[in-house]
N, CA, C and O atoms as a MOPAC input file, in Angstrom:
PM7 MOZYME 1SCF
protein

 N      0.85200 1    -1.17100 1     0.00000 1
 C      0.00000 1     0.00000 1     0.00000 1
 C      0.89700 1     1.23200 1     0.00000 1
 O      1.61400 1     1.55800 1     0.94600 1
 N      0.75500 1     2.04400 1    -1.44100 1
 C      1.75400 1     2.99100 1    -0.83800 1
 C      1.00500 1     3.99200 1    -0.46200 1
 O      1.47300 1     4.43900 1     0.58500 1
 N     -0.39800 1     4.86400 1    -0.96000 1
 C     -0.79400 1     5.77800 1    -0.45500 1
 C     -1.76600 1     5.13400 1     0.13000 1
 O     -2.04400 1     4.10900 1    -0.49400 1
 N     -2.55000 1     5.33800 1     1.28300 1
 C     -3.58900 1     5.11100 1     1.62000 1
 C     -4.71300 1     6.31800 1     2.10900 1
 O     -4.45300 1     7.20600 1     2.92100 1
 N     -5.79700 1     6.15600 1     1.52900 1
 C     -6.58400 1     7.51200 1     1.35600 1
 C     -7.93700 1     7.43600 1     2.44400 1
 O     -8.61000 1     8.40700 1     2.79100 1
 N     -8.09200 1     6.30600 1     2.78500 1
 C     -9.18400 1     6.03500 1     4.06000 1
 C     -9.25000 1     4.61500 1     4.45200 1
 O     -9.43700 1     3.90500 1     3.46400 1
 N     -9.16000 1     3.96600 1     5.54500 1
 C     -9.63700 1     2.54300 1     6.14200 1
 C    -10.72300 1     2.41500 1     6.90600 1
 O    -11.43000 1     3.28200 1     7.41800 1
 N    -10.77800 1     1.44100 1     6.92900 1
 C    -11.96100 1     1.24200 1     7.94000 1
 C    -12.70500 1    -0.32900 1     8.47400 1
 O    -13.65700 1    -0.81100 1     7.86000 1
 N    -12.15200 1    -0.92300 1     9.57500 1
 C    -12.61500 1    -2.32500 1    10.05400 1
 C    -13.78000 1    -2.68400 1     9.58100 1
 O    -14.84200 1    -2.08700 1     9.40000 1
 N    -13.27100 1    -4.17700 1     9.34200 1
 C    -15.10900 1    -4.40200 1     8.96500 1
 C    -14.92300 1    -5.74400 1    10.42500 1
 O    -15.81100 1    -5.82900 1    11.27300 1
 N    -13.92200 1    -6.47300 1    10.46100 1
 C    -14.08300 1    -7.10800 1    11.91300 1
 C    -12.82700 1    -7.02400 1    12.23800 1
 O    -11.99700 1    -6.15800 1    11.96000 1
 N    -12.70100 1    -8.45500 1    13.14400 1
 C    -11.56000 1    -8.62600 1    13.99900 1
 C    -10.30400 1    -8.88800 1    12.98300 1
 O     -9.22800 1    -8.34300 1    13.23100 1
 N    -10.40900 1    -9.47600 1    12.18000 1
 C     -9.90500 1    -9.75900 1    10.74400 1
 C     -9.36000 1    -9.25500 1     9.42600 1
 O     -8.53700 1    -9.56500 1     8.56500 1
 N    -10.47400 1    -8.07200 1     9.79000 1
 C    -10.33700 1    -7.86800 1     8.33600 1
 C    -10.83200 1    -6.20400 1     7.99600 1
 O    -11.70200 1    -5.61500 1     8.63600 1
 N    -10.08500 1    -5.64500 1     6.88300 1
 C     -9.77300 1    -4.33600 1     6.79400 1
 C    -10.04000 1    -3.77900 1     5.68800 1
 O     -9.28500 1    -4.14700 1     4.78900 1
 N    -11.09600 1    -2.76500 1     5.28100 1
 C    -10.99900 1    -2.08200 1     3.92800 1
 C    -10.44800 1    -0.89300 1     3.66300 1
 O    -10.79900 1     0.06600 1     4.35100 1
 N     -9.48000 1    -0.71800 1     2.61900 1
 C     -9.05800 1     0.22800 1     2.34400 1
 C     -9.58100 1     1.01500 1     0.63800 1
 O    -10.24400 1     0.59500 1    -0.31100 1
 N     -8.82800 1     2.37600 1     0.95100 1
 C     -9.19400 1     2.56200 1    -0.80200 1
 C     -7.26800 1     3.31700 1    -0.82200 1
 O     -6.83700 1     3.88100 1     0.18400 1
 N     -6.62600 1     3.20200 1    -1.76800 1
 C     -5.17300 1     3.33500 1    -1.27700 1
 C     -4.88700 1     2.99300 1    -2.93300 1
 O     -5.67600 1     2.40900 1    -3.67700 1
 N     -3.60000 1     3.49800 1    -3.28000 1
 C     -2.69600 1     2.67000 1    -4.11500 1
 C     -1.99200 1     1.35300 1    -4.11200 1
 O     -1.68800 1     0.79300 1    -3.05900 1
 N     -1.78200 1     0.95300 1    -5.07100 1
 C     -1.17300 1    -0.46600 1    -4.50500 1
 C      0.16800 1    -0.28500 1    -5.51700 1
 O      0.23400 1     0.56200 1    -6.40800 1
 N      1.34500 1    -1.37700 1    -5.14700 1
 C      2.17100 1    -1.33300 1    -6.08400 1
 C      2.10100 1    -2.26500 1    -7.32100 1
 O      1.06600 1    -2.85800 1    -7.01600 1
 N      2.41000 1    -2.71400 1    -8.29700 1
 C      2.35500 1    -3.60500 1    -9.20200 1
 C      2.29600 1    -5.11600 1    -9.09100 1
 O      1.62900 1    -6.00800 1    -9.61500 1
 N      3.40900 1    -5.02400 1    -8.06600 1
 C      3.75200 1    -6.76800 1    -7.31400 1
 C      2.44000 1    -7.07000 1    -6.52800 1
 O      2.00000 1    -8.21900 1    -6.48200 1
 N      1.86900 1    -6.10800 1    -5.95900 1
 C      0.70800 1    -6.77800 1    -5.03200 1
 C     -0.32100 1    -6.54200 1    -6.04700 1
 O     -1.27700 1    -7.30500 1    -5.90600 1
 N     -0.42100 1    -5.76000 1    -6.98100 1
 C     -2.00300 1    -5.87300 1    -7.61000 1
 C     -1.76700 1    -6.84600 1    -8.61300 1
 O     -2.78800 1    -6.77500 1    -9.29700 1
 N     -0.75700 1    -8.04000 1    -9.30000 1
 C     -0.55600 1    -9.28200 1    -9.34600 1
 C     -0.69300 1    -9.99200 1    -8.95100 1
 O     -1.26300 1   -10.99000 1    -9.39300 1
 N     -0.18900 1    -9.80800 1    -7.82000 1
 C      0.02300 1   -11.20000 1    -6.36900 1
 C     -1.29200 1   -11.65500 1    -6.68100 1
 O     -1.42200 1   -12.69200 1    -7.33300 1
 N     -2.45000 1   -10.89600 1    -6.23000 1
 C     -3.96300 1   -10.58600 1    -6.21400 1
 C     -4.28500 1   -10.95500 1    -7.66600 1
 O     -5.49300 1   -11.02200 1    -7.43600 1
 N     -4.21400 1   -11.23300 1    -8.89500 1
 C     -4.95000 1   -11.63100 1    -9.82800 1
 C     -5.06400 1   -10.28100 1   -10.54000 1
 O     -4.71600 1   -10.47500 1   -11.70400 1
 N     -5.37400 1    -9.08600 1   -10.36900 1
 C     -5.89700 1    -7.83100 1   -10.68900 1
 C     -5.50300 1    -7.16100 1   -11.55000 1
 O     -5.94600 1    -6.04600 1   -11.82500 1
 N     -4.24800 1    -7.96600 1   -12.33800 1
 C     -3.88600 1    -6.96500 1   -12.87100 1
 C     -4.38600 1    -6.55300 1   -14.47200 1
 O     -3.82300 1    -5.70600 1   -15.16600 1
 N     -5.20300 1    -7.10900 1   -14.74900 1
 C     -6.40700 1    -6.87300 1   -15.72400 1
 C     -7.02200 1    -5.16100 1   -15.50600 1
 O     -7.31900 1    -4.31300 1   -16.34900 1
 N     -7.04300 1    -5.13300 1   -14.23500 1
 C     -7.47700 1    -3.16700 1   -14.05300 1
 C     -6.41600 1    -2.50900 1   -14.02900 1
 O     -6.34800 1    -1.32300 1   -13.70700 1
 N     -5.36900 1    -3.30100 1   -14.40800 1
 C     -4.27000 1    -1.62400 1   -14.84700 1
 C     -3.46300 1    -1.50700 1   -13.44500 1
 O     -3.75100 1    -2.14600 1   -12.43300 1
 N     -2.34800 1    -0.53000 1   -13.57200 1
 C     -1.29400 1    -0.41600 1   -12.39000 1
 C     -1.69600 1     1.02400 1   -11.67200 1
 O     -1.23200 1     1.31000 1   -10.56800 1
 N     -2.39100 1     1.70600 1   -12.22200 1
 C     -2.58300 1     3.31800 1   -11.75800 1
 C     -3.74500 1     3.51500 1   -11.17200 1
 O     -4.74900 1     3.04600 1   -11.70700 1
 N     -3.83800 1     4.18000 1   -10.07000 1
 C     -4.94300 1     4.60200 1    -9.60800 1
 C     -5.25400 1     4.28000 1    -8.68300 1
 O     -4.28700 1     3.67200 1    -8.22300 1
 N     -6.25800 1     4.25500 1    -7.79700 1
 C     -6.37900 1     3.81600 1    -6.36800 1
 C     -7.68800 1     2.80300 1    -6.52000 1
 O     -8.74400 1     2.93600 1    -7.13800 1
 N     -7.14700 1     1.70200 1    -5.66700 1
 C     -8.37100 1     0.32400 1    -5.61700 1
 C     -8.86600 1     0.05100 1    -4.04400 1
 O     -8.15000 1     0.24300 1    -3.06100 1
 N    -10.23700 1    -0.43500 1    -4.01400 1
 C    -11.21200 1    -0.87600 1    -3.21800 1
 C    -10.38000 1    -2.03700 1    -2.69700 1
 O     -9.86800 1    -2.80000 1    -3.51600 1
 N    -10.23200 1    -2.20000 1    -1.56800 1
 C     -9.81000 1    -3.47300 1    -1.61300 1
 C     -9.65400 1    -4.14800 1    -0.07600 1
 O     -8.98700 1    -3.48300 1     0.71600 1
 N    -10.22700 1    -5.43500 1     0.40900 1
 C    -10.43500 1    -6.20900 1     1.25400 1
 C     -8.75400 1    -6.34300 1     2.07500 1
 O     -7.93700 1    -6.82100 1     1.28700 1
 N     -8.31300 1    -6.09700 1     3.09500 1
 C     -7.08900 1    -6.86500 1     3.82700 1
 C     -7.56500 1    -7.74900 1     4.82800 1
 O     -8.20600 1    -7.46800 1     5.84000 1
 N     -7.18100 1    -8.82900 1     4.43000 1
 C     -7.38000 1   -10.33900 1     5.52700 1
 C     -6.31000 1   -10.66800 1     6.21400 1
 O     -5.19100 1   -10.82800 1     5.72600 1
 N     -6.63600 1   -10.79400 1     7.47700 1
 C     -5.11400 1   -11.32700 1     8.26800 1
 C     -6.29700 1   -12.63100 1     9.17800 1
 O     -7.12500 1   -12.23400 1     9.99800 1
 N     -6.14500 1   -14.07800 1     8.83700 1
 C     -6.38600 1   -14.85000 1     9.97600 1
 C     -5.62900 1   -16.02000 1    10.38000 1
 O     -4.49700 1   -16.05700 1     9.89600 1
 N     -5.88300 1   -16.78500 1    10.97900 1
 C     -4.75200 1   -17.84200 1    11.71200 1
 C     -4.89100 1   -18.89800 1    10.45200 1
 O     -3.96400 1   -19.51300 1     9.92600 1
 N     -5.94700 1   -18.93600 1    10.19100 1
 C     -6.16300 1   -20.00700 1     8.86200 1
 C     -5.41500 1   -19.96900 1     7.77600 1
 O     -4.69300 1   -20.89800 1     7.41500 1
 N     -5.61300 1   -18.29800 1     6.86900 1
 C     -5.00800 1   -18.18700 1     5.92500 1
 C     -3.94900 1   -17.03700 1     5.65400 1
 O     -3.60000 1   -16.52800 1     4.58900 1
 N     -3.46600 1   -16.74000 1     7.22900 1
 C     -2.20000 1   -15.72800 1     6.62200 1
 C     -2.62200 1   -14.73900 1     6.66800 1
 O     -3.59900 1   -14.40700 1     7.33900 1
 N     -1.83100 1   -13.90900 1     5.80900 1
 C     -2.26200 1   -12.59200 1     5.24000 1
 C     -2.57400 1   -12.43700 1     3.79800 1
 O     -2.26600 1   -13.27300 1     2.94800 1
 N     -3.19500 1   -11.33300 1     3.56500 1
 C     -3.33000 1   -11.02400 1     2.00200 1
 C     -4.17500 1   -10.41400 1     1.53800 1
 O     -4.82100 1   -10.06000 1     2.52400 1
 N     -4.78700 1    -9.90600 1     0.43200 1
 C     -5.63900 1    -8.71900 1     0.29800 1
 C     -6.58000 1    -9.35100 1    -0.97800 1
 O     -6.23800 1   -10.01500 1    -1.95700 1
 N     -7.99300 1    -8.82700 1    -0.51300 1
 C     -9.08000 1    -9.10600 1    -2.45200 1
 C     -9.11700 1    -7.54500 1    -2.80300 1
 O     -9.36400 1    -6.52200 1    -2.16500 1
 N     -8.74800 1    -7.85400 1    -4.14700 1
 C     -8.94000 1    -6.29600 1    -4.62000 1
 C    -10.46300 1    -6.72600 1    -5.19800 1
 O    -10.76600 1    -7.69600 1    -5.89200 1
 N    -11.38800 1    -5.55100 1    -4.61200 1
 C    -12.69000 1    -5.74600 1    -4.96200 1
 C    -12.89100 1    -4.84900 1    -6.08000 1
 O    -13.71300 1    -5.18300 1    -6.93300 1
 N    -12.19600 1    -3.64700 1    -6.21400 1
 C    -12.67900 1    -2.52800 1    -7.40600 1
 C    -11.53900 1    -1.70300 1    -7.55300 1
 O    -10.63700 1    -1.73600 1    -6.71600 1
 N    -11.50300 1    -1.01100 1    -8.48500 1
 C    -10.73100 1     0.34100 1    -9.16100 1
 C    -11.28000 1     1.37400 1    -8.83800 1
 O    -12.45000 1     0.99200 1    -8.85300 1
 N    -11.33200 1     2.99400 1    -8.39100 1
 C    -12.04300 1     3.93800 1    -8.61800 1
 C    -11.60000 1     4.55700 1    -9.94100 1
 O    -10.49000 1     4.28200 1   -10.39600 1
 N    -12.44900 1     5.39800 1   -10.58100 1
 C    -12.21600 1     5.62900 1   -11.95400 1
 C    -11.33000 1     6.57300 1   -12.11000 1
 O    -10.72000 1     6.71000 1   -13.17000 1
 N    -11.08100 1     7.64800 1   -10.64900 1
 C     -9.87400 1     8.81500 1   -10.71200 1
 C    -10.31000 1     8.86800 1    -9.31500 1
 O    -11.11900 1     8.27900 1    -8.59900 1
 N     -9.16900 1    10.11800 1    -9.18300 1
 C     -9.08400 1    10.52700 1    -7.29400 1
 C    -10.64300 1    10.94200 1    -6.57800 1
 O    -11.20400 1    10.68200 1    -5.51300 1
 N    -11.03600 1    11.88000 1    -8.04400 1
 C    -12.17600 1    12.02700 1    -7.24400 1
 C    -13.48200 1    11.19000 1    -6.61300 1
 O    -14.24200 1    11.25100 1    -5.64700 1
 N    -13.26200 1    10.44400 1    -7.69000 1
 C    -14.26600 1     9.08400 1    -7.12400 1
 C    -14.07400 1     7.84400 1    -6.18300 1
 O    -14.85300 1     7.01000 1    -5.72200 1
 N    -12.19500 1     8.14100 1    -6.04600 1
 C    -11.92400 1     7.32000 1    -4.68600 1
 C    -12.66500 1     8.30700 1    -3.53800 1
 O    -13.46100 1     7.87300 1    -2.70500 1
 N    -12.23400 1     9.78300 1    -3.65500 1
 C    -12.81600 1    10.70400 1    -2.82300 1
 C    -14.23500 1    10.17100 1    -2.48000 1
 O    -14.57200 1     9.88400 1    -1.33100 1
 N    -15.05300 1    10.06000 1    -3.58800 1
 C    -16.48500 1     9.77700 1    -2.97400 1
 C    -17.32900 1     8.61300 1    -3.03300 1
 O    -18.54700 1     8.57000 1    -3.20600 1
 N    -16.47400 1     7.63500 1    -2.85800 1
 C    -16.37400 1     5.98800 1    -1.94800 1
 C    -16.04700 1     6.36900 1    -0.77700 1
 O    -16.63200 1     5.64700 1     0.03100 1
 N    -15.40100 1     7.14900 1    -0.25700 1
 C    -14.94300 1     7.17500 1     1.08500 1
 C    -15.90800 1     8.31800 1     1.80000 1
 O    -16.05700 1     8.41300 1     3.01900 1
 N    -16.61300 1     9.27600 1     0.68300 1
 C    -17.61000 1    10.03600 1     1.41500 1
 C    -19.20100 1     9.01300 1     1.48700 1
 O    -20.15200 1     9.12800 1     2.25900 1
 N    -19.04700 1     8.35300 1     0.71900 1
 C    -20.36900 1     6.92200 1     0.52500 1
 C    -20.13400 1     6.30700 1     1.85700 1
 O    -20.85600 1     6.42800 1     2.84600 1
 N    -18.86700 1     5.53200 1     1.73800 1
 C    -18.84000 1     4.79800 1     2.99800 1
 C    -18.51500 1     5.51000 1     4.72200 1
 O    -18.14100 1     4.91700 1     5.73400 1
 N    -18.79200 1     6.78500 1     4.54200 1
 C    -18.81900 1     7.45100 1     5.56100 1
 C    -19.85400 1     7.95500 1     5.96100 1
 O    -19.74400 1     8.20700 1     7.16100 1
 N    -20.74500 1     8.21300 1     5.58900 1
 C    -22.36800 1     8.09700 1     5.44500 1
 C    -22.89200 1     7.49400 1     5.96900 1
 O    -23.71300 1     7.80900 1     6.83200 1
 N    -22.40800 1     5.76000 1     5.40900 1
 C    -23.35000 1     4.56000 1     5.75400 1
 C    -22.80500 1     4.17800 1     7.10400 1
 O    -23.47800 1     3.49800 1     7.87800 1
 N    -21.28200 1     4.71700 1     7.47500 1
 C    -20.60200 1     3.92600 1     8.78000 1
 C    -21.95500 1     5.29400 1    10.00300 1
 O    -22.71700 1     5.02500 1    10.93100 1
 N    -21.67200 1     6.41100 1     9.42300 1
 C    -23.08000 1     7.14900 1    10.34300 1
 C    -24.00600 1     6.92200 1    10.51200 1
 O    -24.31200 1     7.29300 1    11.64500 1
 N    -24.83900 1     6.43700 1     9.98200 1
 C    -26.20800 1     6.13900 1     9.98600 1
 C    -26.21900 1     4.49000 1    10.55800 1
 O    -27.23000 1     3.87300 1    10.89300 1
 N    -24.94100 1     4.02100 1    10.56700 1
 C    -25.36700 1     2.50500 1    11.20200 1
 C    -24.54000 1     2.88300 1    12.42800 1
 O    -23.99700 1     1.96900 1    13.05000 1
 N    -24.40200 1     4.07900 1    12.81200 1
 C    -23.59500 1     4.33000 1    13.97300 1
 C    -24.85800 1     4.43300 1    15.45700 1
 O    -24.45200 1     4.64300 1    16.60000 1

């Protein structure tokens, strides 16, 4: 992860970010079908079972729309607050 632009727990486990990634990890992950640039949606798993490692769930289309995934999911973390 080199930039990271917002996180946020979803459990004991496990972590969403919206962030840059570098090339080697958006491979590692399968992903690299969406390209090396830009900032991605993406699941971090740490458990005793399987280690560590990350699902890249999405791409945002530019900064500003990572911007407003993170104003979406800040919304919904309020209202279920």
């Amino acid at each position: 992860m080199d930039d990271i632009l917002a996180s946020s727990r979803i459990d004991v486990s496990r972590t969403i970010h919206v962030a840059t990634l570098s090339r080697k990890t958006i491979i590692d992950a399968g992903a690299d079908h969406l390209g090396f640039d830009g900032y991605f949606l993406f699941e971090a798993i740490e458990s005793a079972k399987s280690g560590r490692g990350i699902e890249i769930l999405g791409k945002a289309a530019s900064l500003e729309a990572a911007f407003r995934l993170i104003d979406l999911w800040s919304v919904r973390q309020s209202v279920a607050a």
